[in-house]
N, C-alpha and C positions, 0 to 999 in steps of 0.2 A: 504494500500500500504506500511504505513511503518512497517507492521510485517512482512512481505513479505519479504519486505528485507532485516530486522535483524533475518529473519527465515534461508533467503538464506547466511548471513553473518556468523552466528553460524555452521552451515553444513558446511563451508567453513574452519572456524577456525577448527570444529573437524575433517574434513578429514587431513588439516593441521600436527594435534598433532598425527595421527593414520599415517599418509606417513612417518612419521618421528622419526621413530623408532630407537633410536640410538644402535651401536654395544654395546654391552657387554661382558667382558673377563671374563671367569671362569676357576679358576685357583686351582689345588690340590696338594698336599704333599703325597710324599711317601714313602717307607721303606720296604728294601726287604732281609730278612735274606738270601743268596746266596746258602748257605748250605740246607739252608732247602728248596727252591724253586728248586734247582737243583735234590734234591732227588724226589720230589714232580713230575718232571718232568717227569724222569727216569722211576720210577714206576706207571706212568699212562696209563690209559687203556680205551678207549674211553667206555662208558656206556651207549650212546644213547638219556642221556638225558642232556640238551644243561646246566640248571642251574647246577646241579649232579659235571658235568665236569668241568665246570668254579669253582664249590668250589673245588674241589679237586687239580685244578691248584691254585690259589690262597695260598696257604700254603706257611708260611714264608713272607706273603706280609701286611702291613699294609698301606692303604690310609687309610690318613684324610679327614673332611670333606670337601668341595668345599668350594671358597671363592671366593668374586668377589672385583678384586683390583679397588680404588678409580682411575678412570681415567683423566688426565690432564696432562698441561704440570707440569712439573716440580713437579711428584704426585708420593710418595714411600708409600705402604704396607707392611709391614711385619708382618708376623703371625708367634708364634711360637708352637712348640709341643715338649712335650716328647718322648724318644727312648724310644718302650713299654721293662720294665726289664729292665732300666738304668737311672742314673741320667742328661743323657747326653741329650743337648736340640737341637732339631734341628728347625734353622731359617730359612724362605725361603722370600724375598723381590722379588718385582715385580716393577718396576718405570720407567715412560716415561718420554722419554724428544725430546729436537728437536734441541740438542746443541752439540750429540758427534757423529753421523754417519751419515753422504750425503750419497745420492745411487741417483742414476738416476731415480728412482722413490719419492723421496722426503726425508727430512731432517729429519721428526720424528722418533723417535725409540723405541722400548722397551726391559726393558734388564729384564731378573730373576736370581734369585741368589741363590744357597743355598748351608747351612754350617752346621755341626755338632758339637756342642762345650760341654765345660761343664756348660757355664752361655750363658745366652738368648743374640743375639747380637740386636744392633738397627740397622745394616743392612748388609743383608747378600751378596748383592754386591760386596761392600768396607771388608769386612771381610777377613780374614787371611785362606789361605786352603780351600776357597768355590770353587763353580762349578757356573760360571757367563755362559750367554747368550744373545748376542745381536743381534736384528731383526729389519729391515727395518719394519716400522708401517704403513701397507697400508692397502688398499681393498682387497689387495690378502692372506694376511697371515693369515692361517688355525691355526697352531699349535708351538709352543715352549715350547721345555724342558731343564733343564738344569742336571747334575746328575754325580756323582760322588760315587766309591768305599770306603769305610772308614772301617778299622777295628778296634772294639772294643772286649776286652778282649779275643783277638786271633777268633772273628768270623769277617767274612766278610759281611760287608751289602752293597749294592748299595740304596744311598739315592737320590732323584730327586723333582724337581718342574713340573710340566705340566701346559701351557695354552692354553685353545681350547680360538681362537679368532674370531669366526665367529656367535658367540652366538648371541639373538636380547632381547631385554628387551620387 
């Protein structure tokens, strides 16, 4: 009888740990030479084949890899990356909180940030010239991005953060 129960006790705890899946944010960087994605565009020609296409639109575009920001109150991430061909570093921060934005659906928020400089910042929020984002942090929120035009040596790029919020670990 008492295996029985510590049998039916464990199946309880693991349905438990398996119902309760918590959300997970995945968040990427990116980089999109203008010029060249505009041309890209321009002279495109559908081909039929669905990968074929997407490379040929993709030109001028540089994602980074995905990253999943540490989530909590009072939790900042920043990752930074190279402008591909330039010394110029671009930071992108991601940080929840539950202290700067009420909404009628609740107090938590998440903000993203990002900045183009010539030295790595410690966040790109608080930074000078960034492209900030803030979002009510509930059940409902799919996506945020934040993103911003920057020209370097007379090219234009549109630099950005994205985060899909609805991910599950």
């Amino acid at each position: 009888m008492k295996r029985i129960i510590i049998a039916k006790l464990m199946v309880f705890w693991l349905l438990g740990i398996a119902g309760a899946q918590t959300r997970s944010d995945v968040c990427h960087v990116y980089v999109v030479d203008v010029a060249q994605a505009r041309k890209a565009a321009e002279s495109f020609r559908e081909t039929g084949s669905a990968e074929a296409d997407a490379k040929a639109l993709s030109v001028g575009q540089t994602i980074f890899p995905e990253f999943l920001p540490v989530m909590g109150e009072e939790e900042l991430t920043t990752k930074t990356y190279r402008l591909p061909g330039s010394s110029l570093i671009i930071t992108a921060s991601v940080y929840y909180t539950d202290e700067s934005m009420a909404s009628s659906e609740g107090s938590d928020s998440m903000l993203v940030g990002v900045v183009m400089s010539p030295q790595p910042q410690q966040n790109a929020i608080s930074a000078e010239s960034n492209a900030v984002s803030e979002v009510t942090y509930n059940g409902n929120l799919d996506t945020v991005r934040a993103k911003k035009y920057v020209r370097v040596k007379g090219l234009l790029y549109l630099v950005g953060i994205e985060c899909r919020c609805k991910e599950k670990k």
